[in-house]
C-alpha positions as CSV (number, residue, x, y, z in Angstrom):
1,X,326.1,231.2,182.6
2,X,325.4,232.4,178.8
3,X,322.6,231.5,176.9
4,X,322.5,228.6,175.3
5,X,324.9,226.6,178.0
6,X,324.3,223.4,179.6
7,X,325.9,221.9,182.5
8,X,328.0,219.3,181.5
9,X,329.4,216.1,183.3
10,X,333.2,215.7,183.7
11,X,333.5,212.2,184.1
12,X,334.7,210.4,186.9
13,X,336.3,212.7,189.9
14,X,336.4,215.4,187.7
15,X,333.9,218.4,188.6
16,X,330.7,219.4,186.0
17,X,331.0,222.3,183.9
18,X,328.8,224.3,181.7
19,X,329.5,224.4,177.8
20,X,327.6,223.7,175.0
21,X,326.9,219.8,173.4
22,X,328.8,218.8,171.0
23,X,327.2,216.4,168.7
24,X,330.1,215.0,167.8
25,X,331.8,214.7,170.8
26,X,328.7,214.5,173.6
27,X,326.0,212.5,171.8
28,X,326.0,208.9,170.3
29,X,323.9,206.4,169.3
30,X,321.0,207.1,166.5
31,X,318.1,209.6,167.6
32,X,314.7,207.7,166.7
33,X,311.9,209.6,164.4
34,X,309.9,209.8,167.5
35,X,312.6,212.6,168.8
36,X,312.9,214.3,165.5
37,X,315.6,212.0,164.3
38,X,315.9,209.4,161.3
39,X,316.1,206.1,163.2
40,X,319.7,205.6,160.6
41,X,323.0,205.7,160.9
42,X,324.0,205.3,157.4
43,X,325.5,208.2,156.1
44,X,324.5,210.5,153.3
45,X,326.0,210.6,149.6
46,X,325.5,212.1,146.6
47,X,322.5,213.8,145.8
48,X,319.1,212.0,146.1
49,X,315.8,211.8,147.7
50,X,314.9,210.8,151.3
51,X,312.3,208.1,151.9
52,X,311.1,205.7,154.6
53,X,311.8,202.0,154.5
54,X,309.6,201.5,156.8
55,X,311.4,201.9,159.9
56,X,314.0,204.7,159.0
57,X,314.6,208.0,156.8
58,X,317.2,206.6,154.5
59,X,318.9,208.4,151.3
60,X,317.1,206.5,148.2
61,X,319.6,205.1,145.3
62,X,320.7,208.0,143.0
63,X,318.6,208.6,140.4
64,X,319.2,208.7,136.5
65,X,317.9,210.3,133.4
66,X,314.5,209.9,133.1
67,X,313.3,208.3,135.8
68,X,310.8,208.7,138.0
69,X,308.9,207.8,141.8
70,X,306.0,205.6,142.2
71,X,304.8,204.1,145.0
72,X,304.5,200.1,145.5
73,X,302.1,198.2,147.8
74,X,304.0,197.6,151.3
75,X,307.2,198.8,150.0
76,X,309.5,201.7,149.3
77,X,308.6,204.0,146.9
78,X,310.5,202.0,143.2
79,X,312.6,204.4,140.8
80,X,311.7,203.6,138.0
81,X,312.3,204.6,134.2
82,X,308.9,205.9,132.8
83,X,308.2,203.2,130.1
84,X,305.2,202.1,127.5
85,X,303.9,204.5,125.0
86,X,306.2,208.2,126.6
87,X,309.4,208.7,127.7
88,X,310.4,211.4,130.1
89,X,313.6,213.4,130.0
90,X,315.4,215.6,133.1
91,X,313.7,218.3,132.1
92,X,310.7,217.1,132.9
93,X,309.5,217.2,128.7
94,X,307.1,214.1,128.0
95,X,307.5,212.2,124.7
96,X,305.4,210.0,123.2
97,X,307.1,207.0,121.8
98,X,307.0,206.1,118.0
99,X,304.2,204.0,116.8
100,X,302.5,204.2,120.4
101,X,299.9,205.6,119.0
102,X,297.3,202.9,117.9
103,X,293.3,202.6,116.8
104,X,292.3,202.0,120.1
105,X,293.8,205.3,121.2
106,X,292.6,207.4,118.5
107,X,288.9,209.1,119.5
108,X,286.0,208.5,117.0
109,X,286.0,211.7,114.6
110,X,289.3,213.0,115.8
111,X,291.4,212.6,112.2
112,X,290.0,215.4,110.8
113,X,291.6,216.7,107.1
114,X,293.8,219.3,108.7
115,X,295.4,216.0,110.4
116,X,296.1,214.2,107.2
117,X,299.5,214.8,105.6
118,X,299.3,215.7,101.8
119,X,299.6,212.4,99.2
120,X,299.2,210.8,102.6
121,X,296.5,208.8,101.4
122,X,297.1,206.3,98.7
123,X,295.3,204.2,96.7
124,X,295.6,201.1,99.3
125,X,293.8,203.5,101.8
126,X,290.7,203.7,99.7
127,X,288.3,201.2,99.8
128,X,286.6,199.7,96.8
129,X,283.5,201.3,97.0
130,X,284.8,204.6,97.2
131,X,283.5,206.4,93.9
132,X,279.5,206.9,93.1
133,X,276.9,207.9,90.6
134,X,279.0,208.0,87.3
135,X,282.4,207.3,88.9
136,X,284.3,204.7,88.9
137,X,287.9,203.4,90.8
138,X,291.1,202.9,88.4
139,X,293.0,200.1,89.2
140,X,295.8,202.8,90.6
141,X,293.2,203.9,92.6
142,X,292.1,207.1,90.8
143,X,288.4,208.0,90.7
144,X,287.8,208.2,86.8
145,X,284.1,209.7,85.3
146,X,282.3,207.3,83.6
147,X,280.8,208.8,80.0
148,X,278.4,207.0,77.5
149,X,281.1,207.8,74.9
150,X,278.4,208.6,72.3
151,X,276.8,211.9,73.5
152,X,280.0,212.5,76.1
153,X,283.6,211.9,76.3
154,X,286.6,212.9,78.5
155,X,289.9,214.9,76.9
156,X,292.5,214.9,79.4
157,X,290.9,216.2,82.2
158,X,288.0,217.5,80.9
159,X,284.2,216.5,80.3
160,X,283.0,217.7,77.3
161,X,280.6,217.2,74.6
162,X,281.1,214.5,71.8
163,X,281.1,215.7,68.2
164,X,277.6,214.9,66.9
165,X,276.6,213.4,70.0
166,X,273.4,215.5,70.9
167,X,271.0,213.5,68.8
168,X,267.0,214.6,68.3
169,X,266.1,212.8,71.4
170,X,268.7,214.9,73.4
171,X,266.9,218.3,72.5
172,X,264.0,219.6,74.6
173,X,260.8,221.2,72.5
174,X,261.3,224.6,71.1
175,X,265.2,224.9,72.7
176,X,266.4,225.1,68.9
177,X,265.7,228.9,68.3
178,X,266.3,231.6,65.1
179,X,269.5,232.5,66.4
180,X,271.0,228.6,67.1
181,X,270.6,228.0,63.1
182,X,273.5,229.5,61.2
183,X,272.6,231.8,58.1
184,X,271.3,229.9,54.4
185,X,270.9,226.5,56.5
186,X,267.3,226.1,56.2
187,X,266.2,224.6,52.8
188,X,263.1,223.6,51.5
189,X,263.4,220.1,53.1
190,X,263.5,221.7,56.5
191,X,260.1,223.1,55.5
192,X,256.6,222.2,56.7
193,X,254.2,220.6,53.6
194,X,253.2,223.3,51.4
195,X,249.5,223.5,53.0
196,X,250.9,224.6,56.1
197,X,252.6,227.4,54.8
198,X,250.8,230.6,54.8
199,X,250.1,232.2,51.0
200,X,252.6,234.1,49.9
201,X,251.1,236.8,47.0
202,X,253.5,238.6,44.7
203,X,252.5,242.3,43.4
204,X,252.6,242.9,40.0
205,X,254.9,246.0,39.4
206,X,252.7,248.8,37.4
């Protein structure tokens, strides 16, 4: 007998012989998962995943772009299309959906300035009180300096002096020195009374 053979009924009046099974010809019925079977007779179709209803191994539905397995409380495991704030293509690349991004899902501290887009923040993002000591907010939302416009003034974009605006009050003592007065400036006015000048004494020439 070769390996493998099995003695196999005739039938009726008709004498055993050995052979192999055919599965297709010698066995019926549906083998249950207890012998290593799937408990279904429903045949298989396309390509898709194998799951248990419960009772039997059964093909699950064909599957589409995007979609993926979960499991449900005392049923089946659900296809499903991943949904909410991602989507999920066949390659397995996750995408976060536009605008799902809201406060709530933003950690304190995380925007930092490398996050912020240039001109990405205009003047309806600043609040009113963002300015400070000698600033103040243009109605367009611009921070502008604030100047006394007698000692300083703005040109263009510059800070600068106003012409005679340092008055005596403006000068510390002793910070106007010999070489801050321009030559033949001094006159007698600018002198102390004439008893607090040290004598001066002329030579007669000989």
């Amino acid at each position: 007998m070769a390996t493998g053979n099995v003695l196999i009924s005739g039938g009726a009046g008709a004498p055993p012989t050995y052979g192999k099974v055919g599965l297709t010809t010698h066995v019926s019925g549906v083998l249950p998962i207890i012998n290593g079977g799937t408990n279904s007779s429903t045949p298989l179709s396309g390509k898709s995943l194998m799951v248990s209803n419960g009772s039997a191994i059964v093909q699950a539905p064909l599957m589409t772009d995007g979609q993926i397995i979960v499991g449900k409380n005392g049923d089946a495991p659900q296809q499903v299309l991943l949904g909410g704030d991602a989507t999920i293509n066949n390659t397995g690349s996750l995408l976060i959906s536009n605008d799902a991004v809201t406060t709530p899902k933003i950690l304190n501290s995380a925007v930092s300035t490398s996050k912020i887009a240039d001109d990405a923040v205009t003047k309806e993002k600043l609040n009113a009180d963002v300015a400070g000591i000698a600033l103040i907010q243009a109605v367009d939302g611009s921070l502008d300096v604030i100047t006394d416009n007698s000692t300083l003034e703005t040109n263009a974009d510059l800070i600068r002096v106003k012409d005679l605006g340092i008055s005596t009050a403006k000068l510390a003592d002793n910070a106007v020195t010999t070489i801050k007065i321009t030559d033949a400036n001094v006159t007698y006015r600018n002198l102390v009374p004439q008893d607090y000048l040290m004598p001066i004494r002329f030579k007669a020439n000989k």
